[in-house]
N, C-alpha and C positions, 0 to 999 in steps of 0.2 A: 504494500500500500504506500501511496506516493505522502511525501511530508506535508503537503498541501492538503490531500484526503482527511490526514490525521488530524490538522489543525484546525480545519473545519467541521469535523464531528466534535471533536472538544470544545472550542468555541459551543459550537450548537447544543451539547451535551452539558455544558455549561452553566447556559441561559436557561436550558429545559430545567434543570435539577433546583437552581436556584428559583428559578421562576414558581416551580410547584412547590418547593420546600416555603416560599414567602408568601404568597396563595394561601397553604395550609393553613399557616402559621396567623395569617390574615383573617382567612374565615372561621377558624375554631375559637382567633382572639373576639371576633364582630358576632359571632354566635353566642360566646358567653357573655359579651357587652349586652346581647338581646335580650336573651332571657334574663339576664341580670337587670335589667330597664323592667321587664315584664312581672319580674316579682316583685317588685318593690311597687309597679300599678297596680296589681292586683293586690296587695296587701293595705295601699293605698284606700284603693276602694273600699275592700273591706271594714277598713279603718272609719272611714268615711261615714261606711252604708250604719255601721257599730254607733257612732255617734249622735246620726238621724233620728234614730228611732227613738219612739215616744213612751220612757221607760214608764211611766205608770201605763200607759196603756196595754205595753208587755205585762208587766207584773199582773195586770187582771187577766190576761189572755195565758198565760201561765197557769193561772190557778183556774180559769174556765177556758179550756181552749177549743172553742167554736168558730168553724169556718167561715159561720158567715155574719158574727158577732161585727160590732162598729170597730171595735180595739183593731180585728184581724183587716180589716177593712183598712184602717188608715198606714198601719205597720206595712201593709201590704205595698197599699198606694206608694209611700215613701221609697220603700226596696223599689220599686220599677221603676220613679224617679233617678233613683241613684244609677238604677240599672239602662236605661235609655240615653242618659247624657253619657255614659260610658260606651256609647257605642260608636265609634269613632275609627280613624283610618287608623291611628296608631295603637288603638286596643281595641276590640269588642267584647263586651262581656255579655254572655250565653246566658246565663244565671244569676239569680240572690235569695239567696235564702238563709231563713235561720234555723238554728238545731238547739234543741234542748237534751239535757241528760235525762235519762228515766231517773224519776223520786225511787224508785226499789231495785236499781240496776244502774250505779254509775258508769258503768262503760259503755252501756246502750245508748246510743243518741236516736232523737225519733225529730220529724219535718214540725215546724210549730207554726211558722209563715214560708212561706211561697211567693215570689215576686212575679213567676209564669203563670200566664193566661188561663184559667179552669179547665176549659177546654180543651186546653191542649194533650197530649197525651203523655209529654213528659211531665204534666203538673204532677207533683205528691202534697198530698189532702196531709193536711193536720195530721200525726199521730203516726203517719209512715216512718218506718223503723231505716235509720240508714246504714248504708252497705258496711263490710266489714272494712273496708280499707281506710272510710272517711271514720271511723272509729277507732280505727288505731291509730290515725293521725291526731287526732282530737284528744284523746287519751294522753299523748305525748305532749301537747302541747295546749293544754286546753286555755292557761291563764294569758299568754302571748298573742299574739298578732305573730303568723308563721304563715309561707308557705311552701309547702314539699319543692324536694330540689330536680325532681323526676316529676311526668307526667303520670297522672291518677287517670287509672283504666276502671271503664265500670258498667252497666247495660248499656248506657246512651253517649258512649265513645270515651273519646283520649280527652285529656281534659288538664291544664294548669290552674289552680285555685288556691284560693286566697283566704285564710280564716283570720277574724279580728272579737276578741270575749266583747260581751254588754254586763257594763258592769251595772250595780245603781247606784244612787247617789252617797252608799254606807262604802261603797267599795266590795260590795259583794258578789260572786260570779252570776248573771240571770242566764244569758245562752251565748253563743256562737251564732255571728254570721258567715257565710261562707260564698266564696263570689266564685265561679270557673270561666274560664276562656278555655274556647276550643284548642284544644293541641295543632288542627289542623290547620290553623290561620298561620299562628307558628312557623310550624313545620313549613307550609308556603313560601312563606316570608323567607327563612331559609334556604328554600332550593332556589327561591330566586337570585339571594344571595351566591348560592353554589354555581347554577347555570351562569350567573356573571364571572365570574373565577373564572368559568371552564371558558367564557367568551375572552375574556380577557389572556387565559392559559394561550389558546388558540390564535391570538393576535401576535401573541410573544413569540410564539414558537413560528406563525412567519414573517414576523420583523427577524428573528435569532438566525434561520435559515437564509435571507436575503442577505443580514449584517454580516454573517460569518462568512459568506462567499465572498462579499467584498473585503473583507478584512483579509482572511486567509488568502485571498490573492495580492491581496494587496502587499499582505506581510511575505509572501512566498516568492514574491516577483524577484527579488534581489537572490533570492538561495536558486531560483528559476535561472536566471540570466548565468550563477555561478557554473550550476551544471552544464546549462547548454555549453558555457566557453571552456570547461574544464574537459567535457566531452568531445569539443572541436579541436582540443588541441591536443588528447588522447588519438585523434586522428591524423593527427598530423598537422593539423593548422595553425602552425606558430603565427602567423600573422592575427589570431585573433585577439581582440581585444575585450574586455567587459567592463561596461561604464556602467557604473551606479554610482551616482551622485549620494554626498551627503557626507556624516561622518560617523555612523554607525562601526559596526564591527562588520558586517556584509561590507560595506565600501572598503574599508581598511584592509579585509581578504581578497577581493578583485584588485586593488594595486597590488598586494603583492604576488598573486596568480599573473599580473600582467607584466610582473619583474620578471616573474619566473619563465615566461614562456618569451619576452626577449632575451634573455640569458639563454633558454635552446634554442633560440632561432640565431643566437650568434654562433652556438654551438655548431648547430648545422652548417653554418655559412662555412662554418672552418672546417667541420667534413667533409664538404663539398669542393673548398679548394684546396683540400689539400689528400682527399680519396684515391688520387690518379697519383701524386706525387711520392706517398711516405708507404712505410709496410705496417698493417694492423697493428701490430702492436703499437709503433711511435704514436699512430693517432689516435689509438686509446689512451696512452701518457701524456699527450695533447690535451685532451676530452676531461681528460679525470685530475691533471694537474692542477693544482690549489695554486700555484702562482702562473699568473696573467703573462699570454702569449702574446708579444709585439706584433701586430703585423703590419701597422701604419709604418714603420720603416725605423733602423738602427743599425750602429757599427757594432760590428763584435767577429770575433775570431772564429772563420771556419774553415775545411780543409778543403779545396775544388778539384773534382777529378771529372779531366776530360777525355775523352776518348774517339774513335775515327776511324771507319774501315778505308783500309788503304787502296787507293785507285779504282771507289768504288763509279766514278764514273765512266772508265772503260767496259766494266760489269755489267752496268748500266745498259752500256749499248750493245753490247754479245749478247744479252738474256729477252724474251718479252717480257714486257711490265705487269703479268701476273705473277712470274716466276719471280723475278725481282722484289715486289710486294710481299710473296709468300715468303721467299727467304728472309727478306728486313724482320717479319712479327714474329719469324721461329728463334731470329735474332736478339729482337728486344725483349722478348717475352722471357729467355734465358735471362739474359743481364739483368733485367729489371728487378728478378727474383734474386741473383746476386744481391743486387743491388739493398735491394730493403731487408735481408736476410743480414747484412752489415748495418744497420740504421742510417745507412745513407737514404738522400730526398731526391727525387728525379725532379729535376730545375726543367728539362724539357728535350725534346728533340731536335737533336739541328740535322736535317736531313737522313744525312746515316752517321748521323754523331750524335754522343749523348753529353749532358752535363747533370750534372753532382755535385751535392753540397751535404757537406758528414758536419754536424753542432747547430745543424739547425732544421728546423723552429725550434727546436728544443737543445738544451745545453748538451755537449757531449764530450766528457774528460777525455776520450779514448778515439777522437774523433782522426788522429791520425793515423793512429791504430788499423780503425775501419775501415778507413782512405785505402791505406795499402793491401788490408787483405781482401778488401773486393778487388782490387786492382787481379790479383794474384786468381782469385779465384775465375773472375772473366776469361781470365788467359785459360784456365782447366777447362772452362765449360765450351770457349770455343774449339780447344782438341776435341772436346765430346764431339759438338757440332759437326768440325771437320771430319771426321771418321767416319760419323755417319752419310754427311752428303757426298762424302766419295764415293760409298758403296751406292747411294740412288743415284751417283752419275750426274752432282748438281757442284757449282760453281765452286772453290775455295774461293776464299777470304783472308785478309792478314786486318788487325787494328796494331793502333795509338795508342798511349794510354799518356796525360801527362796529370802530375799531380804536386798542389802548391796547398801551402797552410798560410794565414795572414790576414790583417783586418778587411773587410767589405762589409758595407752599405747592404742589407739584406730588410724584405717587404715586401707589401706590396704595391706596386711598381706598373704602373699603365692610363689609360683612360676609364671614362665613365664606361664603355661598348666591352671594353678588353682590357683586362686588368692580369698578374700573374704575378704571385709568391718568386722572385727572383736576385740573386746577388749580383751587384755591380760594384765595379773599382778595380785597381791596378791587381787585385790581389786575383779576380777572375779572367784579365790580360795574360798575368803571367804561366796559370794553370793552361790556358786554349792555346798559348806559344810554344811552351814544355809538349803538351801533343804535338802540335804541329812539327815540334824539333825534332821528334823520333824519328823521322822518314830522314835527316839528313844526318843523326846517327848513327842508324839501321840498328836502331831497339826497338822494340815493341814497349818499354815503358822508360818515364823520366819521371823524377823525383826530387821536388827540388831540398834543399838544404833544412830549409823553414818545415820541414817535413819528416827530415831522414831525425835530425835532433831530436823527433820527439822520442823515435823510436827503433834507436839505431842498435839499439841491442836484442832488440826480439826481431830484427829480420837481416839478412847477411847482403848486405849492399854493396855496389860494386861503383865507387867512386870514378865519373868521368870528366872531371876539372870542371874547369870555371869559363861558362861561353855566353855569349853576350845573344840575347834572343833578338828576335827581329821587334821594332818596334821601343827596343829601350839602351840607355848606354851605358850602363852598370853590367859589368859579366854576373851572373847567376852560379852557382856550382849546383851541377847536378847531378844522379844518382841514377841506377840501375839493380834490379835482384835480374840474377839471371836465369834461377828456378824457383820454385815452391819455396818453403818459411825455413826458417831456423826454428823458432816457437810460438805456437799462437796459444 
């Protein structure tokens, strides 16, 4: 599941839980605010309806109590008064009546006034005995103004009710009034409360599904843009970039994802120019070096070794130019392997010549070292060569080989169209003059001084004095192996 998903359900998961849990929490507190209003009206009333009444006219209806005596009559009248201005949107009261205890049975309560219509069918006549429940309430509380904290069940429904004593004027108990309201107006009032909850539940939950989508995109859009550019450039797209504005923690990870992938993309640049030139491993020590590779250009000490198949332009015109072609890459394909198998750099091809550079890009303590036993080893793998294109009946060959150590200007060195990792200065003069000198030697390799010093004890050199190249006026001395190594 995507992060977005997640953060959208929780959002929304959110609003839902909180939303119902303060809902709940709302209408169970507005529920008990109701009923808690409601008993205190109906105890109200009661209290009320208690005070109305015309106690000597009770105390005779007490002692005669005849339904259709004047006493019961006005006691009556009174209860219905109480009972009709009580019927109103914020209360109705269903009932008034009053209860006497039995004179031979205090727990008994019997109907003594009635505020309902005769007629009616819930009227109870004088002397009706009351239920068992309005007498265990009564019993409990008979001196008090009380009313039960639960709804009183009983033949003529659910019912909340109100009891308040009539006292007389000695202070002694004469009866009980008792007022009911329907439970089901209640209970109404209630679910209308409740169905608003769920209206309003309902509202919240698609405000929360609308909010959370814009939210959680809103909030994902920066971790969005990170994937897509971390993805693009898992692909290979070091040119991407990822803008997010701002200065959160998402923006401060896209600059540095955007550090990161121009650091590969220089990375690359530099495997790209220098893939053809160096052997896997130097440009993995490239790649993984912790100190910063010059390539905009500087002096520094390398060794150059040039090289030069001899009179290959007579070859040239004896062979057709497949033959020619195919010979040159079975040619450089060998060397080139010499070549980087010594950490030497292939600098480039000059036709059917090669040039080389041993300490660079990269430092190399051993770089004359190198110089020389590729030199040497060239010389092996063209015997290889030669043996074999004798027996296919294909051209010999002879090369050049000259090799100098000494400061040059090394970079890269070109235009905007054509640019190339290349060393220039006297020091790369002197290496392409040393080859060229071999043919008026008649050696196969020259080595100049600045070369043999570094390494004149691990190869058995054959000293040819000191001769002035074409091109400069200082003699040179230079140098010869005229087989394989002394020691590598």
């Amino acid at each position: 599941m995507k992060y977005r998903s997640k953060l959208y359900i929780s959002l929304v998961g959110t609003a839902v839980v909180s939303t119902s849990v303060g809902l709940g929490i709302t209408y169970f507190h507005i529920k008990k605010l109701i009923l808690s209003e409601l008993h205190s009206k109906v105890t109200s009333v009661a209290a009320t309806a208690a005070t109305s009444v015309d106690l000597d006219s009770l105390a005779r209806l007490k002692k005669s109590p005849k339904q259709d005596s004047n006493d019961y009559f006005k006691i009556q009248h009174e209860l219905r008064t109480i009972r009709d201005i009580n019927r109103r949107d914020d209360i109705y009261v269903k009932y008034v009546y009053i209860l006497q205890p039995v004179s031979i049975n205090k727990d008994e309560f019997t109907y003594l006034v009635d505020a309902e219509e005769s007629n009616s069918k819930n009227f109870s006549p004088v002397g009706e005995t009351a239920n068992e429940v309005i007498k265990t309430q009564l019993n409990k509380h008979l001196n008090q103004l009380y009313s039960p904290k639960k709804f009183i069940s009983d033949e003529w429904g659910d019912w909340l009710m109100g009891y308040a004593p009539i006292f007389d004027n000695r202070g002694n108990y004469l009866a009980t009034v008792g007022v009911n309201i329907y439970a089901s107006i209640i209970t109404t009032r209630l679910n209308r409360l409740f169905i608003f909850g769920l209206f309003s539940f309902g509202i919240t939950l698609i405000l929360a599904l609308i909010v959370g989508w814009f939210l959680s995109r809103q909030e994902t859009e920066s971790l969005h843009k990170l994937h897509k550019g971390v993805k693009a450039i898992d692909k290979g797209d070091l040119s991407q970039k990822i803008n997010i504005s701002g200065d959160d923690e998402f923006s401060e990870l896209a600059r540095e994802i955007n550090n990161m992938a121009q650091g590969l993309q220089e990375r690359e640049r530099l495997r790209l120019s220098f893939t053809r030139y160096v052997s896997q491993h130097i440009m993995e020590s490239i790649i993984s070096s912790e100190d910063s590779v010059k390539l905009s250009g500087e002096r520094r000490k390398i060794t150059l070794l040039f090289s030069d198949i001899r009179q290959f332009t007579k070859l040239s015109e004896k062979s057709n130019p497949e033959q020619v072609v195919s010979l040159l890459n079975e040619y450089f394909s060998v060397m080139v392997e010499v070549i980087f198998r010594n950490q030497g750099m292939l600098d480039k091809f000059l036709g059917d010549g090669i040039m080389v550079e041993f300490g660079a890009p990269l430092d190399d303590p051993l770089q004359e070292y190198h110089a020389v036993k590729a030199a040497l080893e060239m010389q092996d793998e063209l015997e290889k060569l030669r043996s074999r294109w004798q027996a296919e009946g294909k051209p010999q060959i002879e090369i050049g080989i000259g090799i100098h150590t000494g400061l040059a200007v090394i970079g890269n060195i070109g235009s905007e169209k054509r640019i190339d990792y290349t060393a220039i200065g006297d020091t790369v003069n002197v290496a392409s003059r040393l080859e060229q000198f071999t043919k008026q030697l008649k050696v196969p390799l020259l080595i100049s001084e600045a070369t043999v010093t570094a390494v004149k004890d691990q190869f058995n050199f054959t000293d040819l004095g000191a001769h002035i190249l074409r091109g400069r006026s200082e003699p040179i001395s230079v140098y010869t192996i005229e087989r394989g190594l002394n020691q590598i």
